[in-house]
C-alpha positions in Angstrom: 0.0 0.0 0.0 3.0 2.2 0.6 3.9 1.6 -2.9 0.8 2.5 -4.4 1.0 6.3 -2.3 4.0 7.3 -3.3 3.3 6.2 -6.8 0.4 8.3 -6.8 1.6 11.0 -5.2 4.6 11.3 -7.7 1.9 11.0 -10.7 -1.3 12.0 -9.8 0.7 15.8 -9.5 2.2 15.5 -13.1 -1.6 14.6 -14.2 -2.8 18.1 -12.4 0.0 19.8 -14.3 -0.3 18.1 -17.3 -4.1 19.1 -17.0 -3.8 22.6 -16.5 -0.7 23.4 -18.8 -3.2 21.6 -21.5 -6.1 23.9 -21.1 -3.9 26.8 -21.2 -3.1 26.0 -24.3 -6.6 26.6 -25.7 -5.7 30.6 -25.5 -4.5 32.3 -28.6 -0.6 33.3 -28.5 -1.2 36.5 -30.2 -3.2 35.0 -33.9 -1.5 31.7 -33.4 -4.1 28.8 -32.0 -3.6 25.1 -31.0 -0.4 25.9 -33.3 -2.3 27.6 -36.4 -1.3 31.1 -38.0 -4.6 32.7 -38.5 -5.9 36.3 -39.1 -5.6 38.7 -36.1 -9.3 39.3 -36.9 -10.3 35.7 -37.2 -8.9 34.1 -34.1 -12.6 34.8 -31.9 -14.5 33.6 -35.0 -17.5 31.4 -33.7 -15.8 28.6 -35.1 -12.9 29.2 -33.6 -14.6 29.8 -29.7 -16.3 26.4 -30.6 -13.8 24.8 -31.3 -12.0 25.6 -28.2 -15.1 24.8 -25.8 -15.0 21.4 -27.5 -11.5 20.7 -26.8 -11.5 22.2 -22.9 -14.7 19.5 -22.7 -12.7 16.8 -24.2 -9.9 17.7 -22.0 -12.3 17.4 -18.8 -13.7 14.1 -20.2 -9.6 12.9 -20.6 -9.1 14.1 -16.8 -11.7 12.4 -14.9 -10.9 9.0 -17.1 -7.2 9.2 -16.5 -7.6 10.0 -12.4 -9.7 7.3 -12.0 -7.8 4.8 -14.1 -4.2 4.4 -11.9 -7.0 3.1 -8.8 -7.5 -0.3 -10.6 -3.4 -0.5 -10.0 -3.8 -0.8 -6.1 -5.0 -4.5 -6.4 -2.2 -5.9 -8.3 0.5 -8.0 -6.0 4.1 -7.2 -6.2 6.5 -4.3 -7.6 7.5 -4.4 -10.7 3.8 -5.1 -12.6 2.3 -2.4 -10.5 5.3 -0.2 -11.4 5.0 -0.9 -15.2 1.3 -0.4 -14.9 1.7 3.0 -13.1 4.5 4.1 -16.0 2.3 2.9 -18.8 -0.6 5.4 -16.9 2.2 8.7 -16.5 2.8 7.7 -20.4 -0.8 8.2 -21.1 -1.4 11.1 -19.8 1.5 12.8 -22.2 0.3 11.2 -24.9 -3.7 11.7 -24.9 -2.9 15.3 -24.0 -0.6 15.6 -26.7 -3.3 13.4 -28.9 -5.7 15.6 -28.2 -4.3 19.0 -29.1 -3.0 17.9 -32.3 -6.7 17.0 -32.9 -7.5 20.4 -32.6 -4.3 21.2 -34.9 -5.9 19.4 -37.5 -9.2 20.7 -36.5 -8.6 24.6 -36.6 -6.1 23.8 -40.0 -9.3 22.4 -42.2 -11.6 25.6 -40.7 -8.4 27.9 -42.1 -8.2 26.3 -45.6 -12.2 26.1 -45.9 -12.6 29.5 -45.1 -9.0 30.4 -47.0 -7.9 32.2 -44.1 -4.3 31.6 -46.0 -2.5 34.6 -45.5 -0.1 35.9 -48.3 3.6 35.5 -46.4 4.3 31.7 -46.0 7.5 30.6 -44.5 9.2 34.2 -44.3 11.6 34.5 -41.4 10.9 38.2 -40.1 14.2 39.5 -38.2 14.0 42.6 -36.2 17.8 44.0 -37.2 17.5 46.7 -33.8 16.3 44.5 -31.5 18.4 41.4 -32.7 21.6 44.1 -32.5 21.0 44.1 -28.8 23.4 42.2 -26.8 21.7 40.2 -24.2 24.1 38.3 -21.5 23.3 35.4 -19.1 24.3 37.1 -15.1 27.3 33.9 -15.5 28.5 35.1 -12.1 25.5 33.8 -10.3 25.7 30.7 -12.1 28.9 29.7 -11.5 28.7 29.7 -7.4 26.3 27.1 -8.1 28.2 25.2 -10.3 31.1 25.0 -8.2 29.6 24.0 -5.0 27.3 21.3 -6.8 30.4 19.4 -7.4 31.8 19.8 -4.5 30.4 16.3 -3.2 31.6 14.9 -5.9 35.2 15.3 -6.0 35.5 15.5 -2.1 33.9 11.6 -2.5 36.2 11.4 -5.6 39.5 12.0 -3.6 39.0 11.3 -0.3 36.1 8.8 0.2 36.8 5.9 2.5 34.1 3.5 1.8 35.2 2.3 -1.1 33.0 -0.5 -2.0 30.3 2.3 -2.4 32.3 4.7 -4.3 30.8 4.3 -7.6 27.3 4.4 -6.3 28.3 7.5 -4.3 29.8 9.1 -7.9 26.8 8.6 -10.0 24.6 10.1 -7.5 26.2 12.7 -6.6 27.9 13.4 -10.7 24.5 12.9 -11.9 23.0 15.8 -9.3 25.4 18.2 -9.8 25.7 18.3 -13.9 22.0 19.0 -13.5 22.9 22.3 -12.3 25.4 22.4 -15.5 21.9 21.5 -17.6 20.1 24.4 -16.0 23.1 27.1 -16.4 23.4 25.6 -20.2 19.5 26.5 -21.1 19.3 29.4 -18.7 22.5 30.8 -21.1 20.2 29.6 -24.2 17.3 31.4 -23.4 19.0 34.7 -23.0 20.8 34.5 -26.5 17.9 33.0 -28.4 16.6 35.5 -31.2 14.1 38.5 -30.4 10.6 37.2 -31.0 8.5 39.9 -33.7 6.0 40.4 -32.0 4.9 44.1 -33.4 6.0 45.9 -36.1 7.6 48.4 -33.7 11.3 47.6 -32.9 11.4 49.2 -30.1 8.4 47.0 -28.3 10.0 43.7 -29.7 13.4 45.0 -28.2 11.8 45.7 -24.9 10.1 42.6 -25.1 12.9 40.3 -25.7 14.7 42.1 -22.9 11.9 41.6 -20.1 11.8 37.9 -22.0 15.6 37.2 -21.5 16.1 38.9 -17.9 13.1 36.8 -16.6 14.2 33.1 -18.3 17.7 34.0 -17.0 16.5 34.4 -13.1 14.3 31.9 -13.7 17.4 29.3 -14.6 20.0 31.1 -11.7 16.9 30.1 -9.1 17.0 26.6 -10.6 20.5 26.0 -10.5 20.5 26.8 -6.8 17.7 24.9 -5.9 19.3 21.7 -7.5 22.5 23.1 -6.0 20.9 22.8 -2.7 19.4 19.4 -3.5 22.7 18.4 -4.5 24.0 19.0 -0.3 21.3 17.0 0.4 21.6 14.1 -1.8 25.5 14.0 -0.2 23.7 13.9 3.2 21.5 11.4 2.1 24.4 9.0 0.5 26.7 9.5 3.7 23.7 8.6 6.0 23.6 11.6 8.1 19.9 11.6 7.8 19.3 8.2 6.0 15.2 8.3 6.3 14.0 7.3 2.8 10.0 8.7 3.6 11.7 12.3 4.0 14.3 12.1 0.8 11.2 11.3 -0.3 9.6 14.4 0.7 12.6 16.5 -0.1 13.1 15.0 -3.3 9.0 16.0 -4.1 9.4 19.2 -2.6 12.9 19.9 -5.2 10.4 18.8 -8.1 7.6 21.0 -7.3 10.2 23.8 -6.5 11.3 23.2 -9.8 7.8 23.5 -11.5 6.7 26.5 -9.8 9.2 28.5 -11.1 9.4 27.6 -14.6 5.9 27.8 -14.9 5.3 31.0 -13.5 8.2 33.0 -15.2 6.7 31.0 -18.2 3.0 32.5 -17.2 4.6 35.9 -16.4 5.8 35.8 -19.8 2.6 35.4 -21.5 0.6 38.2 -19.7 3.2 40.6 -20.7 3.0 38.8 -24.5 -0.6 39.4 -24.2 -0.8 42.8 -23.0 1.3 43.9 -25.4 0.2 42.6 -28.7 -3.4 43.8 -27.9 -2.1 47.2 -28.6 0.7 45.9 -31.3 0.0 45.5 -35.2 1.4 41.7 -35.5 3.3 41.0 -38.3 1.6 38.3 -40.1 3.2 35.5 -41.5 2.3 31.8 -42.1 4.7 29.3 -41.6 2.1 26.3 -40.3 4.1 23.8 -42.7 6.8 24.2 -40.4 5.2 22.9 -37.2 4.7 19.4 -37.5 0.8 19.0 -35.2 1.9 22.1 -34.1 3.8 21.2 -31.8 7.8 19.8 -33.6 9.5 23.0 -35.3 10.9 21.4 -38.7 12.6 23.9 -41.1 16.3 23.6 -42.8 15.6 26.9 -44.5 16.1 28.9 -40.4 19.0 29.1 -39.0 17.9 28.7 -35.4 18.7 26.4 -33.4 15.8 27.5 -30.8 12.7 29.3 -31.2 10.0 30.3 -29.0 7.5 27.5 -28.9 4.0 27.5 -30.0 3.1 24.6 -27.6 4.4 24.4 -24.1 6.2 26.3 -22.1 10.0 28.0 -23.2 11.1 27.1 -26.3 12.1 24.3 -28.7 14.4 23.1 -31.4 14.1 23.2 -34.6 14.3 19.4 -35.7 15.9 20.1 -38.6 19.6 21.5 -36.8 21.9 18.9 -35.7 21.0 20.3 -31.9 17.5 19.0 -32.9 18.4 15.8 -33.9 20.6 15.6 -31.5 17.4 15.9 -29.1 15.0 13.6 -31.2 17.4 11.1 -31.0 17.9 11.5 -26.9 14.1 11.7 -26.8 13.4 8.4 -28.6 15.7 6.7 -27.0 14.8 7.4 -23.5 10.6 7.0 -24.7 12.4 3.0 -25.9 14.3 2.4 -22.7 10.9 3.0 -20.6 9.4 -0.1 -21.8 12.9 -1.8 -22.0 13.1 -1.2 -18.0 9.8 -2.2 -17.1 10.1 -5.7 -18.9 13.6 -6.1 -17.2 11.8 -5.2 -13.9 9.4 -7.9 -14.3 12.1 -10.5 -15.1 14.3 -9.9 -12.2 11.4 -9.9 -10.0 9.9 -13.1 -10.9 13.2 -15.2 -11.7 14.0 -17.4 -9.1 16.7 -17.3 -7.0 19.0 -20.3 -7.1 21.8 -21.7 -4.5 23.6 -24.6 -4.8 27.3 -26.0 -3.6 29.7 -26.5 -6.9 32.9 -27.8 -6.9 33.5 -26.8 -3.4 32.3 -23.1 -3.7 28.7 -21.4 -2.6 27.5 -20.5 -5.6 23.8 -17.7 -5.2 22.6 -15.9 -7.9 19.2 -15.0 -9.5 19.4 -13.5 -13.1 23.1 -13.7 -12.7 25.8 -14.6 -10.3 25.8 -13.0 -7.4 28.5 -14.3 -5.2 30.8 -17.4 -5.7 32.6 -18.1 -2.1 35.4 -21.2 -1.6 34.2 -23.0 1.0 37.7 -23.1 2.3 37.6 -19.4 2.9 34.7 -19.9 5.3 35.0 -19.0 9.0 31.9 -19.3 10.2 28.3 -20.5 8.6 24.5 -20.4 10.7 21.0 -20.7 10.1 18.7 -18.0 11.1 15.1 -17.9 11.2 14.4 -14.3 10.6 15.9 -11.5 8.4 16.7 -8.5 9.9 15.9 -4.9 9.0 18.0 -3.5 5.9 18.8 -0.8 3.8 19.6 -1.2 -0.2 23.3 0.4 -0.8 22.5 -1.4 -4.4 21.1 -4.0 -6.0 17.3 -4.7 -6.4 15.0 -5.0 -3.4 11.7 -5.8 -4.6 8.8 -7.4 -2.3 9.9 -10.4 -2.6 13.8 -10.3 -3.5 16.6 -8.6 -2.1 19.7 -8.8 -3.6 23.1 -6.7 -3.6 24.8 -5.1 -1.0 22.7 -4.3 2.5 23.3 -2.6 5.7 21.7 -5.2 7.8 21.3 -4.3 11.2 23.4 -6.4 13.7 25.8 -7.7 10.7 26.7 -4.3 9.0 27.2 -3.9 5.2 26.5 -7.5 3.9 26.2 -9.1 0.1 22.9 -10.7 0.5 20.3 -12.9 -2.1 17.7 -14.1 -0.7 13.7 -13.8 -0.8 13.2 -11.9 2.4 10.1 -13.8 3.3 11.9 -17.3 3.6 12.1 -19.3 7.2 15.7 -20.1 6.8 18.6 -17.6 5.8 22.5 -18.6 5.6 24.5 -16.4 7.2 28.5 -17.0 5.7 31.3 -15.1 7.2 34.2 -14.6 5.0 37.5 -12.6 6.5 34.9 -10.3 8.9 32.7 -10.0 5.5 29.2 -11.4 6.4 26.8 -13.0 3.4 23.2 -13.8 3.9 21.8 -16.5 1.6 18.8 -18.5 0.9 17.6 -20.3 -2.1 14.4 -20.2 -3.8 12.5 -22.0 -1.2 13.5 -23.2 2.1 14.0 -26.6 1.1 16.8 -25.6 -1.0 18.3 -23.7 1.8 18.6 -26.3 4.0 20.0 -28.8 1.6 22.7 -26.2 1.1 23.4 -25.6 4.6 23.3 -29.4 5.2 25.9 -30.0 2.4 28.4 -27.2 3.8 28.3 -28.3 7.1 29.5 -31.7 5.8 32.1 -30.0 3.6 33.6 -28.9 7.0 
C-alpha cells in the first residue's frame, strides 16, 4: 500500500499539471491557435470559440478518465507489474494530452483552408535588425557559485572517500546531481541568446520585449540552479547517511520537483501576460509558416538558421528538428521514450526469476538473473542458520517485495552481500574474512540442503 502512495503522489501531480498546462493552451498566443497562423481578426470567429469549448470539454472528459484509471493499480500484488502499470498510466497522460491537441491542430487547420484564411507570407523568417543588435548576456557570475559548490560532493567523494565498496554508487549520484545544475546554467544561457521574438512591427516594443523575455528566463534558470544546488548538499547527506530516512528524501526529493515547476511555470505564465498585454495594442506582423510545425507542436525547417525558437506549444522554447541540436534531441528523446518499456520488462524478469543456490565444486554458488557471489568453502569461518531477516537498507542492487539482492546494511551484521527472498524461514549467514553474506535459495527446502551440504564439507 505504501507503494501505491508514493506512486500516486509522484503521478497524480504530473496529471494536475499536465491538465492545466493543456487547457492553457486553448488561449491564442497572439493570432496563433492550438499551433495555427490565422488572421488577427479571425482568431474569436464562432468557429474558432467552438472549437476551443469542444477541446477544454474533451480535456475534462480525458481528466476524470485518466484520475480514475491508476485506482484499478492498487490491487495488483508485487512491484514491478504495478510499477509498469503506473509508468504505462504517466505515459498516457503525455500522450492523450498531446493526442488531443493535435486533434485540434488538425481541427482549426481544415476551418483555415475552408474559409482560406491563408495569409499571403508563408515561410518568411521576419528579423528585427535593432532588437536582434541588442546584446543580451546570461548574469554567468550567479551561475557559477552554483556550479562550483554542486560538485563539490563529488570530487571531495572522488578523492577522499573511504568507503570504497560504495564509491561508484556515491559518484553517480552525486555526478548525476550536480551536472544537472550544468543542464540548468546551459539553457538558462540559451534562453537569453535566443533570437528576439517579432512580435509588433515596432522595434522598439519587440526589443523591450525580448529584454523583459531574457532577464526573466535568465533568473528563472540562476533560481534553478540553486535549488538543485541545494538538492545536491542533500543528496550528499543522504548517501553519507547523516539523515538516511527514505519517507523524508522522499519528501525533499517531491518538494525539489515541485520547487522546480513552480518556477518555470510562472516565469513562463509571467511571460505570457506581458506577451498578451502587449500585442493587444501591437500590429502583429503576419506570417504563415504552419508547414513548419509538425501538429503544431515539432518545429521542422532547414531553410532557419535557429537552433531555438520560441514554442507554440508548451512552455519556453524548442528546437528546430531540422539542426543537428535537434536531432541531436530527437534522438535522446526516442531513446529514453524505448528504454521505458525496456526497463519495465527487465523489472518484471528480475522480479519473478527465481533465485538459485547450490554448492559446486566446493564453492557457494547464489545468484538470481546472474551470479551474485561465488565463495570457496575453504575461505569460510563461520556458517549459521537463522530464522528471521533483519531490517535493511539497499546500498544497491534490487530489493523488490519479494527479493533482495546486492549489497545491504543489515542491522546487527553491518554492510553485507545478501540474495535471498526476504520472506523465507531459513537464511544462511557465511562469514568470510569479517565480510558477512546472507543466503537462501528459492525455497527453504533448497536452503537447508545447502546448509546441510556445507556443514558436511567442513
Amino acid at each position: 500500500m505504501l507503494f501505491d502512495i508514493i506512486m500516486l503522489g509522484c503521478f497524480y501531480p504530473v496529471l494536475l499539471i499536465m491538465h492545466l498546462v493543456m487547457k492553457n493552451e486553448s488561449k491564442p498566443k497572439g493570432n496563433v491557435v492550438f499551433g495555427v497562423t490565422l488572421p488577427k481578426d479571425k482568431v474569436n470567429t464562432e468557429e474558432i470559440t467552438r472549437t476551443v469549448a469542444i477541446y477544454k470539454k474533451r480535456l475534462n472528459i480525458c481528466g476524470i478518465i485518466l484520475f480514475i484509471l491508476p485506482l484499478s493499480i492498487i490491487p495488483v500484488k508485487g512491484m514491478s507489474i504495478p510499477l509498469t502499470l503506473y509508468v504505462v498510466w504517466a505515459t498516457m497522460i503525455i500522450l492523450v494530452y498531446m493526442y488531443e491537441y493535435a486533434r485540434m491542430n488538425k481541427k482549426v487547420k481544415v476551418i483555415k483552408y475552408e474559409n482560406n484564411w491563408v495569409l499571403e507570407k508563408k515561410n518568411t523568417q521576419l528579423v528585427d535588425l535593432k532588437a536582434a543588435s541588442e546584446r543580451r548576456k546570461a548574469k554567468i557570475l550567479f551561475y557559477i557559485p552554483a556550479l562550483i559548490i554542486s560538485f563539490i560532493p563529488f570530487l571531495y567523494e572522488l578523492i577522499c572517500s573511504t568507503k570504497n565498496e560504495l564509491i561508484w554508487i556515491y559518484l553517480i549520484v552525486l555526478g548525476s546531481s550536480g551536472f544537472a545544475t550544468v543542464i540548468f546554467s546551459i539553457i538558462g544561457w540559451a534562453m537569453v541568446r535566443t533570437k528576439p521574438e517579432i512580435i509588433s512591427d515596432n522595434s522598439d516594443v519587440n526589443a523591450n520585449y525580448a529584454r523583459v523575455k531574457s532577464v526573466r528566463w535568465d533568473k528563472c534558470f540562476i533560481i534553478c540552479s540553486w535549488i538543485n544546488t541545494f538538492y545536491t548538499l542533500y543528496n550528499w547527506i543522504f548517501v553519507r547517511e547523516i539523515i538516511s530516512s527514505i519517507v523524508v528524501y522522499l519528501i525533499v526529493s517531491l518538494i525539489y520537483t515541485v520547487l522546480l515547476i513552480l518556477e518555470i511555470f510562472k516565469t513562463e505564465f509571467d511571460i505570457r501576460k506581458i506577451h498578451s498585454g502587449l500585442v493587444v495594442y501591437e500590429t502583429i506582423p503576419e506570417v504563415d509558416d504552419d508547414e513548419c510545425w509538425v501538429f503544431g507542436m515539432f518545429y521542422y525547417n532547414p531553410q532557419d538558421n535557429r537552433s531555438m525558437i520560441p514554442k507554440r506549444f508548451g512552455i519556453g522554447s524548442t528546437v528546430n528538428m531540422a539542426k543537428p541540436a535537434g536531432k541531436i534531441t530527437a534522438l535522446i528523446l526516442i531513446i529514453s521514450v524505448a528504454s521505458i518499456p525496456v526497463c519495465c520488462i527487465w523489472s518484471i524478469f528480475a522480479e519473478y526469476t527465481p533465485l538459485y543456490l547450490k554448492v559446486e565444486n566446493s564453492h557457494v554458488i547464489a545468484g538470481h538473473m546472474s551470479e551474485n557471489c561465488n565463495i570457496d568453502i575453504d575461505d569460510i569461518d563461520s556458517i549459521k542458520v537463522i530464522d528471521e531477516f533483519p531490517k535493511a537498507t539497499k546500498k544497491m542492487g534490487t530489493n523488490f517485495e519479494n527479493l533482495y539482492t546486492g549489497q545491504f546494511d543489515v542491522e546487527g551484521y553491518g554492510y553485507c552481500d545478501i540474495s535471498l527472498r526476504p520472506k523465507a524461514k531459513e537464511f544462511i549467514v557465511i562469514e568470510v574474512d569479517k565480510y558477512i553474506y546472507i543466503l537462501s535459495g528459492q525455497d527453504d527446502k533448497e536452503t537447508q540442503e545447502v546448509y546441510e551440504e556445507l556443514i558436511d564439507e567442513q
